[in-house]
C-alpha positions in Angstrom: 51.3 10.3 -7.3 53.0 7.8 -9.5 52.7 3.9 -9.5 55.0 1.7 -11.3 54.2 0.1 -14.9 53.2 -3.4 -13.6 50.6 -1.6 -10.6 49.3 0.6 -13.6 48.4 -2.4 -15.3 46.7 -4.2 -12.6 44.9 -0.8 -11.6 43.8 -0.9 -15.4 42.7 -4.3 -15.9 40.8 -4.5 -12.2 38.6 -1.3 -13.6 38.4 -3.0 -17.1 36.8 -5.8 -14.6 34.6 -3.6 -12.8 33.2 -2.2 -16.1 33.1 -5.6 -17.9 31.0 -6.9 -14.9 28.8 -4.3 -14.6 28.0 -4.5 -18.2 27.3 -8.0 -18.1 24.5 -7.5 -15.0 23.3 -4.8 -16.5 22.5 -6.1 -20.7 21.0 -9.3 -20.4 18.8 -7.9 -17.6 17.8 -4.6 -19.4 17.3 -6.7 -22.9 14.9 -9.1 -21.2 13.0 -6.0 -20.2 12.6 -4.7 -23.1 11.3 -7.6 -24.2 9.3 -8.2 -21.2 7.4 -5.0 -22.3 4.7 -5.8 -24.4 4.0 -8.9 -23.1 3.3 -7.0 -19.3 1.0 -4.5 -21.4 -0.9 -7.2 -22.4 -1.2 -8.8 -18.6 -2.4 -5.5 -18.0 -5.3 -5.2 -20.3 -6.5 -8.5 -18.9 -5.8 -7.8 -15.5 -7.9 -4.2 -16.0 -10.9 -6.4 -18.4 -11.7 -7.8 -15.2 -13.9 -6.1 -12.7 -12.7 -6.2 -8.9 -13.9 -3.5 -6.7 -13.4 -4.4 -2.9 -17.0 -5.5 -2.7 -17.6 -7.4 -6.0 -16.3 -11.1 -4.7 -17.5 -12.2 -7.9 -15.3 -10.3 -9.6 -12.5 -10.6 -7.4 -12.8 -14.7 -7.2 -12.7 -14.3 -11.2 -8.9 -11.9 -10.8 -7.8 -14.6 -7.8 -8.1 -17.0 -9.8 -6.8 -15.8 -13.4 -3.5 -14.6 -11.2 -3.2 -17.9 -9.6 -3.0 -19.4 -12.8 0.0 -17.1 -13.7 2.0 -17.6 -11.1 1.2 -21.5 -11.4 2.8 -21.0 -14.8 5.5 -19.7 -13.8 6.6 -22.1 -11.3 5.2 -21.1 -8.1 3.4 -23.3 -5.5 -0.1 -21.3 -4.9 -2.4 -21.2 -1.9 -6.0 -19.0 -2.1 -6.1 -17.7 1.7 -9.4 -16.7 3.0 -9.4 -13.8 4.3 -12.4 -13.9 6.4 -10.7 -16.4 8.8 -9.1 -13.4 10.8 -10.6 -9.8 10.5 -10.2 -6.4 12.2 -13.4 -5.3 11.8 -14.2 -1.7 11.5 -17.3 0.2 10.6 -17.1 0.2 6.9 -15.8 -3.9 6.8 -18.4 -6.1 4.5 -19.5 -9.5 5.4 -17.0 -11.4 3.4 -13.9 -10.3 1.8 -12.5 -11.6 -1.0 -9.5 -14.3 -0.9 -5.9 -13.5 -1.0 -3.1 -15.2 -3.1 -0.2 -16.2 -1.7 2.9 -17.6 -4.3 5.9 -19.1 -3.1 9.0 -20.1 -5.5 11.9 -21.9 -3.8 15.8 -21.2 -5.2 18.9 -22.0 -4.0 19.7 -19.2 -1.8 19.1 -18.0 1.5 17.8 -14.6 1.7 14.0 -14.3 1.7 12.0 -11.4 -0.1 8.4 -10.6 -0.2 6.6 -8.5 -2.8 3.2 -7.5 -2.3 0.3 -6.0 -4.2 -3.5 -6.0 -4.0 -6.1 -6.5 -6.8 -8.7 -4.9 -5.4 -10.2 -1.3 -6.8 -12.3 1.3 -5.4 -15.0 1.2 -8.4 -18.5 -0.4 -8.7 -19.3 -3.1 -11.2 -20.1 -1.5 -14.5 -18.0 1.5 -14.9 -15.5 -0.9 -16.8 -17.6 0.6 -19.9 -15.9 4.5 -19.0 -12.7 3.5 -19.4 -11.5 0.6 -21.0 -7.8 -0.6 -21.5 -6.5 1.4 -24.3 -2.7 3.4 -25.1 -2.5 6.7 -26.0 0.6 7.9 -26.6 3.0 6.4 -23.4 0.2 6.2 -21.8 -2.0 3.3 -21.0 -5.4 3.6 -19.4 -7.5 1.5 -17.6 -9.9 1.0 -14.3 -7.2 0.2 -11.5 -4.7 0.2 -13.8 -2.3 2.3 -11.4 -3.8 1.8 -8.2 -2.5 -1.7 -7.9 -3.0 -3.6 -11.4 0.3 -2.5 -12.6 1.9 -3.9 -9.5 0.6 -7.0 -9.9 2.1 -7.3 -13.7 5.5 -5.7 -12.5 5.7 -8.9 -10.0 4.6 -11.5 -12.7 7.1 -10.2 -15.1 9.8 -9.5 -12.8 9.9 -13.3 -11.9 9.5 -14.0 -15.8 12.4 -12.2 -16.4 14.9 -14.1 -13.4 13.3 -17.6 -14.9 14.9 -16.5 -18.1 17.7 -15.6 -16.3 17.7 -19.1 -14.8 18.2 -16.9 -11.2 17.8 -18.9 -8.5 20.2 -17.4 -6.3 17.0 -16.5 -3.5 16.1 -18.9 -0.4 12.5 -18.0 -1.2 10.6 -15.7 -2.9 7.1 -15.1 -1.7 4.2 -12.9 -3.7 0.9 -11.9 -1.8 -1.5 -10.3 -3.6 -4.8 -9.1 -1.4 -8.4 -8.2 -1.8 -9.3 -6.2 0.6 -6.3 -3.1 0.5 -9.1 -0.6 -0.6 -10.8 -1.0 2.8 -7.8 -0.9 4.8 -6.8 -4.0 4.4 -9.3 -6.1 7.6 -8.7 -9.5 6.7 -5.2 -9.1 5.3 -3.1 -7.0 7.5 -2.0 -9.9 10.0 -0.9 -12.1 7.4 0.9 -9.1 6.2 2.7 -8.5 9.0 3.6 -12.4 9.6 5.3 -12.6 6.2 6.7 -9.4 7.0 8.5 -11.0 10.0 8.8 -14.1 8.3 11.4 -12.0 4.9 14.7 -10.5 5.2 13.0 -7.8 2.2 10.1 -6.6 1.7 9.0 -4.8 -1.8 5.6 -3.1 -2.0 4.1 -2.6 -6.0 2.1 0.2 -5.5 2.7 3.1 -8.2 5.2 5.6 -8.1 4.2 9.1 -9.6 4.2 9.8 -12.9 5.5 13.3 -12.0 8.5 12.0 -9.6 10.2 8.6 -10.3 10.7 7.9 -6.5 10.6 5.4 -3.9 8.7 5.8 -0.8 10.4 5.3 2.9 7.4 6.3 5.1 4.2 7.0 5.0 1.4 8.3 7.8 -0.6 5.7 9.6 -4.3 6.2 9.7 -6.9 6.0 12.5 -10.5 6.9 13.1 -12.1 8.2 15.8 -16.0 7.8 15.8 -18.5 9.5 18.6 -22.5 8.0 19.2 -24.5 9.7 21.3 -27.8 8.4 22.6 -30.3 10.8 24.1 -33.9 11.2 24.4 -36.4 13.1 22.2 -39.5 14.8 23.1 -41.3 17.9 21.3 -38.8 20.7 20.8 -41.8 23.1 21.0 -43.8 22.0 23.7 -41.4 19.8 26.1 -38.1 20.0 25.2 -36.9 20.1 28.9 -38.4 16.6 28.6 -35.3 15.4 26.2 -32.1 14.9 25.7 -30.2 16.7 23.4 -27.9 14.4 21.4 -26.4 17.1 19.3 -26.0 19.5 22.4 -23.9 16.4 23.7 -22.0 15.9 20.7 -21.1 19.5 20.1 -19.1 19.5 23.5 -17.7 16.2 22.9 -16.3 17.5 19.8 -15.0 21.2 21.2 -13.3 19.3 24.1 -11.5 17.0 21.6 -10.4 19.9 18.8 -7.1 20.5 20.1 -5.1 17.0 19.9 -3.5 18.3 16.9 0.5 18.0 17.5 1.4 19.3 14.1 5.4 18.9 15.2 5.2 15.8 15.6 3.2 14.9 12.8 -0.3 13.8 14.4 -3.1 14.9 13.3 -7.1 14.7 14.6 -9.5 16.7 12.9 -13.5 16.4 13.1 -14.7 16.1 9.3 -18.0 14.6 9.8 -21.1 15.2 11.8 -24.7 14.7 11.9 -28.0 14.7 14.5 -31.5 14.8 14.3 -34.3 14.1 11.3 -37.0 16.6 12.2 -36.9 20.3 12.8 -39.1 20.5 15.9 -38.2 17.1 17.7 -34.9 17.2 20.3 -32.3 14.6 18.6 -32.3 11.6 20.5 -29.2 10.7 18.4 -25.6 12.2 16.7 -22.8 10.8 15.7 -19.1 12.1 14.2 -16.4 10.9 12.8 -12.4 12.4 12.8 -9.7 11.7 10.6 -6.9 10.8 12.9 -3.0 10.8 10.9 0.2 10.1 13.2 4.1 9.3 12.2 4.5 6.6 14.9 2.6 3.6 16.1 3.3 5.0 19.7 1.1 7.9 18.7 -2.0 5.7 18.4 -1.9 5.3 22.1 -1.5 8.2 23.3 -4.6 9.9 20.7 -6.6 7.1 22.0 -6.1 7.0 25.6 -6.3 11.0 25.5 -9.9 10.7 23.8 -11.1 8.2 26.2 -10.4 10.3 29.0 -12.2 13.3 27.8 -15.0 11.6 26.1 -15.7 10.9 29.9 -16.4 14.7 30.4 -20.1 15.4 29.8 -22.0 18.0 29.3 -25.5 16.0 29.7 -25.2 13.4 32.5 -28.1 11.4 31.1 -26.2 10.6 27.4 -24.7 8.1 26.7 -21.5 8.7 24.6 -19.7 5.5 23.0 -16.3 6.2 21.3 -14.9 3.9 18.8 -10.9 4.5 17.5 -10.1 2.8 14.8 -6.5 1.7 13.4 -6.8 1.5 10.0 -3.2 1.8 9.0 0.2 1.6 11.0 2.7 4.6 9.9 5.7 3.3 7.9 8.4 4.2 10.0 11.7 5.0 8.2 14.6 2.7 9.7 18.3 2.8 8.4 18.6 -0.5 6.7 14.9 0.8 4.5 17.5 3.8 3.5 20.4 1.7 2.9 18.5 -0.2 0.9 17.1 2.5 -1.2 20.3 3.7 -2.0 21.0 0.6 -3.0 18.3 1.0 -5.3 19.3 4.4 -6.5 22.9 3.2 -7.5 21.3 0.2 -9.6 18.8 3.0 -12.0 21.8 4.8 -12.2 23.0 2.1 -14.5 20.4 3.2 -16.9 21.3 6.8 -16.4 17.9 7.6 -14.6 17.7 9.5 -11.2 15.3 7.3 -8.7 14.0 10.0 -5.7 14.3 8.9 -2.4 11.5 10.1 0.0 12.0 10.3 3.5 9.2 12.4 4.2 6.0 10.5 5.6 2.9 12.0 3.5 -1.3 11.5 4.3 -1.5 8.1 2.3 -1.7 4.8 4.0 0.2 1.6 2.6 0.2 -2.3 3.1 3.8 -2.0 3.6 3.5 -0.5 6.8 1.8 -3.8 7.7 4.8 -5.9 6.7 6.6 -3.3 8.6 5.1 -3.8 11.9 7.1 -7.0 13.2 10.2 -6.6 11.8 13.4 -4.6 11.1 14.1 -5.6 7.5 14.0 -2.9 5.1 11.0 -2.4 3.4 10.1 -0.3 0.1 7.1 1.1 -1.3 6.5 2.4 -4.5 8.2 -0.2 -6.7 5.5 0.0 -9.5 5.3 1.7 -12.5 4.9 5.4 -12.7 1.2 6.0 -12.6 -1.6 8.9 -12.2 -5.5 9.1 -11.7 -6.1 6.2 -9.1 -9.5 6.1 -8.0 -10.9 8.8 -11.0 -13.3 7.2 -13.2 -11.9 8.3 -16.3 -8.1 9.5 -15.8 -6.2 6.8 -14.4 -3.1 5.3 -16.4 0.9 4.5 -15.9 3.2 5.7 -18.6 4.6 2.7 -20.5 8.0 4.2 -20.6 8.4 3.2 -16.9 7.9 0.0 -17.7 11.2 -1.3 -18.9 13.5 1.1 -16.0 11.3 -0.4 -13.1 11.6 -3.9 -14.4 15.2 -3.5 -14.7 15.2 -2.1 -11.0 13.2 -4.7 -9.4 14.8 -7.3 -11.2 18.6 -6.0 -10.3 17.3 -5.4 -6.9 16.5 -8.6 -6.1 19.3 -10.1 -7.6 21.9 -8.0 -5.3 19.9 -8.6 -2.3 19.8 -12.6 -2.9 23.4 -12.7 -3.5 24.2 -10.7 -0.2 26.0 -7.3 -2.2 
């Protein structure tokens, strides 16, 4: 087909555009990235020099308080939120649980986007001393350093990096960084999910894999289901008609409850832990297990649990007395369109940089505070916006590659920038 000299022209000068305006978003942003880079390895090492396992509130009042003071700096308006004010208490929650951070900078826009991350780690005070912040090579090690310090830095210097844009095209942008995500999240997870309602985006920081640059759409929720059963003891030699068995009990609890498996459908309930009984020649007068429950959709929580309660009702001992506890630790993240439109979004924006971004559909055994933020709304929500990391929770192996640093900067930073001015 053939258009005339003057259409040809216009056709030329409107791709010229395209190009020209394309260019434009995409150098200042990636040159302030680069830029950005050692600055956000040097948040990192004092984010990692300071202890914060999800039990140390010492430690973690020390971090709330040093990331407060960052985001201060920045420009936002910061509020410490206890977290003990509204807890779902399950059987591993501690006392107390360690505050919350909340940041909120006000632009000019209107669209609304939360980012989330948690400071919390799954180590003990001390074991700082086995692995120290150091680089080796594009890698960068530290305690928690992937599993979620990074995403607190990518946040921090994401919004660095639109201040220097002067970017204020956003209604609101709101950072929440919790305390408690190593435990499941108790005292967080409703204000989670009221931000979540409350944002028209939602962008979750923790690491992407060091062996696959990708986003994640969906993840498995996870429950627990936990058995006690109370008998009576008496001498297993010389009376033990006089007892009752406890672990007798249990053992048919646990055979009538083996098959709620619905591996189609992604749900998954398997019995992992078990014990009865101290003494060899005494009847247990107590047992107790535990099963790991998975599931693809919150629906499937009800179901599992109203399944187990009416079984648990079947005993083999009349005189026991069975008590069953389900616990909902995580919600699934439940894939929705506008999460994959989103993402492909995404995908076209680290194209720019020549770099592939994975999309995963596919819901895997991990839990995630997005599916939280997910719970009350139909905004699109991402996971996996960090830095490509490896090792969380090892001792001695956990780093991010510092190569990632200035692509995911560039993505976050792009991505939020699109999505406040409406493209």
């Amino acid at each position: 087909m053939h258009f005339p000299f003057k259409l040809n022209l216009l056709i030329s000068a409107c791709v010229l555009w395209a190009t020209t305006a394309q260019g434009a978003a995409v150098e200042p942003v990636l040159e302030l990235a680069r830029k950005e880079k050692s600055v956000l390895l040097d948040s990192l090492k004092d984010l990692v020099s300071i202890e914060s396992g999800s039990r140390d509130l010492e430690g973690l009042d020390r971090l709330a308080m040093h990331i407060a003071s960052k985001l201060t700096a920045l420009g936002g308006t910061v509020d410490m939120l206890d977290a003990n004010a509204d807890v779902y208490r399950m059987e591993d929650t501690p006392d107390q649980l360690g505050k919350m951070v909340k940041a909120t900078f006000t632009g000019k826009g209107s669209k609304k986007i939360l980012m989330i991350a948690h400071m919390d780690t799954v180590y003990q005070p001390g074991q700082l001393a086995q692995q120290p912040f150091r680089i080796d090579g594009d890698k960068a090690y530290g305690l928690g350093i992937s599993d979620d310090k990074q995403g607190i830095a990518v946040i921090m210097h994401t919004i660095s990096i639109l201040n220097s844009l002067r970017f204020q095209d956003y209604g609101t942008l709101t950072v929440l960084i919790n305390a408690d995500e190593e435990l499941s999240s108790p005292g967080s997870r409703n204000m989670i999910a009221k931000l979540g309602a409350e944002h028209d985006v939602v962008l979750s920081f923790e690491a992407t894999r060091a062996a696959s640059d990708k986003l994640e759409l969906a993840t498995s929720g996870i429950a627990s289901a936990n058995l006690v059963v109370r008998g009576k003891a008496s001498h297993a030699g010389a009376a033990p008609e006089q007892g009752v068995n406890a672990l007798y009990e249990l053992s048919h609890q646990i055979l009538q409850m083996r098959d709620l498996s619905d591996p189609a459908n992604g749900v998954k309930v398997n019995w992992t832990i078990a014990n009865a009984g101290l003494t060899r020649n005494v009847i247990p007068a107590g047992a107790k297990a535990s099963a790991d429950v998975r599931v693809l959709k919150v629906e499937d929580y009800d179901k599992v649990e109203q399944t187990l309660r009416e079984r648990v009702k079947k005993q083999l001992l009349p005189d026991a007395k069975v008590e069953l506890n389900f616990e909902r630790r995580r919600p699934p993240l439940e894939l929705s369109q506008a999460t994959r439109d989103l993402a492909g979004h995404a995908k076209s924006i680290y194209q720019e940089l020549g770099k592939n971004l994975v999309i995963d559909l596919e819901a895997h055994g991990g839990g995630t505070d997005a599916a939280f933020a997910a719970l009350k709304t139909k905004a699109p929500v991402l996971e996996r916006m960090g830095l490509q990391g490896y090792g969380a929770h090892t001792a001695d192996a956990e780093y991010i590659l510092v190569s990632s640093i200035e692509p995911r900067l560039y993505l976050v930073t792009r991505l939020i920038m699109d999505v406040a001015q409406g493209k």
